[in-house]
Structures are given as structure tokens and as C-alpha cells.
PLY file of the C-alpha trace (Angstrom):
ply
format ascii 1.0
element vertex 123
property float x
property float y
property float z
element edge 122
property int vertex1
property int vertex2
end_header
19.97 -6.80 -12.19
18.60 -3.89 -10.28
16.26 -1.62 -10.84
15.47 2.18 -10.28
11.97 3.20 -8.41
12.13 7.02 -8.31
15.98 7.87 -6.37
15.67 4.02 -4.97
17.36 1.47 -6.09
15.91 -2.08 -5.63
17.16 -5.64 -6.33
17.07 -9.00 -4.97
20.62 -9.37 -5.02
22.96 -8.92 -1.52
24.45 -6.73 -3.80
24.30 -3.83 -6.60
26.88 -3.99 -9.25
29.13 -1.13 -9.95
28.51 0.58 -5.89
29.48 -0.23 -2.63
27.00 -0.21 0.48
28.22 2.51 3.03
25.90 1.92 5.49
23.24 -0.72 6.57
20.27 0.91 7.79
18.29 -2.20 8.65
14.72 -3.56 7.30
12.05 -1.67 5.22
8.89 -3.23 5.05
6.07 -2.51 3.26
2.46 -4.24 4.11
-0.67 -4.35 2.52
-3.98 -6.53 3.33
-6.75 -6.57 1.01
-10.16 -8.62 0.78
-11.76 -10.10 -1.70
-15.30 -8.58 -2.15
-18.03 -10.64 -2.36
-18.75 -9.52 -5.81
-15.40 -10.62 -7.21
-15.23 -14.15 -5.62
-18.81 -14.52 -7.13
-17.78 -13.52 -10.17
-14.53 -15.57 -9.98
-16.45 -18.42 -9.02
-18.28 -18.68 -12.15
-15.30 -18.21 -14.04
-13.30 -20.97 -12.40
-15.77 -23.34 -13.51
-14.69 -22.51 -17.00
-10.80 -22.53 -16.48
-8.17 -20.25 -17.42
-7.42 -16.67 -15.47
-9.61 -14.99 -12.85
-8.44 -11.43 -14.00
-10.63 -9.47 -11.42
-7.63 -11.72 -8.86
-4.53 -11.21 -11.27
-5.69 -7.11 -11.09
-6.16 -7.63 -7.22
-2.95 -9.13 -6.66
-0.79 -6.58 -8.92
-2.46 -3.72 -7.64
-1.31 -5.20 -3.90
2.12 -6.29 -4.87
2.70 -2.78 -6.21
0.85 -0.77 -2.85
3.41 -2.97 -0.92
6.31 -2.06 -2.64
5.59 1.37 -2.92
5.45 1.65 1.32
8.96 -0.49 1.45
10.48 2.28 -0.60
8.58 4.86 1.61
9.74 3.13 4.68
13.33 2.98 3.22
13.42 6.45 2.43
12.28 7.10 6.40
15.08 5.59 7.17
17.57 7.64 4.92
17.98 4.69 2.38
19.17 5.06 -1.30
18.96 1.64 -1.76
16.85 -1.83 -1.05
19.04 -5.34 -1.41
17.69 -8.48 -1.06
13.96 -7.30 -1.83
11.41 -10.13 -1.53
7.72 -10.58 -1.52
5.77 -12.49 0.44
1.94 -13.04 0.89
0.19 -14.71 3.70
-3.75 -15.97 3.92
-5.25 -14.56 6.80
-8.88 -15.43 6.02
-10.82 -17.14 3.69
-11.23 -13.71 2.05
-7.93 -11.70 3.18
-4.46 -11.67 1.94
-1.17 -9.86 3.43
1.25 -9.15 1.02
4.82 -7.92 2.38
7.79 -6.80 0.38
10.56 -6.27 2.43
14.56 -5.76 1.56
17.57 -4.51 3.90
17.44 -0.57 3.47
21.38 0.71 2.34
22.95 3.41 1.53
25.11 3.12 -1.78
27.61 5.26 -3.18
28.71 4.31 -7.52
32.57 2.77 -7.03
35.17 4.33 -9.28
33.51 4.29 -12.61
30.67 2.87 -11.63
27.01 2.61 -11.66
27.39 1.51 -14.82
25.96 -2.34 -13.99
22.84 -0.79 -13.30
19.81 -1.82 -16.04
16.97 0.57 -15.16
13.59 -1.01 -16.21
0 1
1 2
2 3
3 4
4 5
5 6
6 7
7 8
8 9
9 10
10 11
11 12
12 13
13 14
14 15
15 16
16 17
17 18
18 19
19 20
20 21
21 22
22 23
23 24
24 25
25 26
26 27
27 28
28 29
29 30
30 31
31 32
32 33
33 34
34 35
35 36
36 37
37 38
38 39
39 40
40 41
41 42
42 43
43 44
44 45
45 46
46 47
47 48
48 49
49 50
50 51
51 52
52 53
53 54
54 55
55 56
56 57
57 58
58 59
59 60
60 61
61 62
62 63
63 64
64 65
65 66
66 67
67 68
68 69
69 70
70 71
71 72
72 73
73 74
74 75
75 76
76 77
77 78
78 79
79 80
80 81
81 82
82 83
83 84
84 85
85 86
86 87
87 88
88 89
89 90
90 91
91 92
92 93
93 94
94 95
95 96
96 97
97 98
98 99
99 100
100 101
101 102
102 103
103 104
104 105
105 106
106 107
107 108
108 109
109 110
110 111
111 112
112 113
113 114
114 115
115 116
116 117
117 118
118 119
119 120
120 121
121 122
């Protein structure tokens, strides 16, 4: 399944049903650190003790995830990309209170085969 992020389209496949890479363009990557404010691990601490989800984290981490993705697909554009394949996400302690989150993919360009595009689900 892929999916389209503005005129990018991303998926973790080596592949994109229904078109045909042209042209490797190499990596995009897309990085983002962020801490965790004293506030929120104090507040998460507390939590913790009763169990269940630290949202003020979950909120974190999405907002991350999603400010890392969004530079991949700037950095593929850069590069003259229509396409990301085999998009991943990784994240990384640095500190105590620091992560790195990096999504990274091999920028293409793509052109729809005869009749295709048509494999495509757009989310």
C-alpha cells in the first residue's frame, strides 16, 4: 500500500504498484530531536505510577514522527523526487531527556505504467 503526502508518494515497499521507477535519486532524510521538558517527565512520572498511557509522550512522539516525515518529503522534493520507497522510521536516545527521530526512504522518480496508478490506496 502506498500513500499520497501532497504530489509525494510514500510507501515502505521497494516498490509502488501500478508505476515504474525512472530514476533513483538517492536518500531523503528527514531528522528531528526533541526534549522532554521537565514539566512533562514530572507530570509523566506521576502518571506512570498509576499505569496506562503517558499522553503528554504519545502527543510528543506523533508530533516528532510527523515533523520528521514532513522534512524527508521536503528533502525528496530537493532532490526532484515524486516518490519515497522503502520509507522507515527510526528513533535513537541521545540523552536521558532527548530523542532523534529519522524517517528516511530512497527518493524516485515514478511515472503510472500503461493503465496504471490504479494500485495506489490514498489514505
Amino acid at each position: 500500500m502506498a500513500i499520497r503526502e501532497g504530489d509525494v508518494i510514500i510507501t515502505t515497499a521497494p516498490y509502488i504498484s501500478g508505476y515504474r521507477v525512472v530514476k533513483v535519486l538517492g536518500v531523503a532524510i528527514g531528522v528531528t530531536v526533541r526534549s522532554r521538558g521537565l514539566g512533562g517527565r514530572f507530570l509523566a512520572s506521576l502518571r506512570s505510577l498509576a499505569g496506562g498511557e503517558i499522553s503528554e509522550f504519545t502527543e510528543l512522539a506523533e508530533q516528532s514522527r510527523r515533523q520528521a516525515i514532513e522534512r524527508m518529503i521536503q528533502h525528496a522534493k530537493e532532490l526532484g523526487a515524486n516518490a519515497i520507497i522503502s520509507f522507515r522510521l527510526d528513533s535513537n536516545e541521545i540523552s536521558e531527556y532527548m530523542d532523534e527521530i529519522i524517517a528516511y526512504g530512497t527518493a524516485v522518480v515514478v511515472q503510472p505504467e500503461a493503465g496504471g496508478g490504479a494500485g495506489i490506496t490514498i489514505d
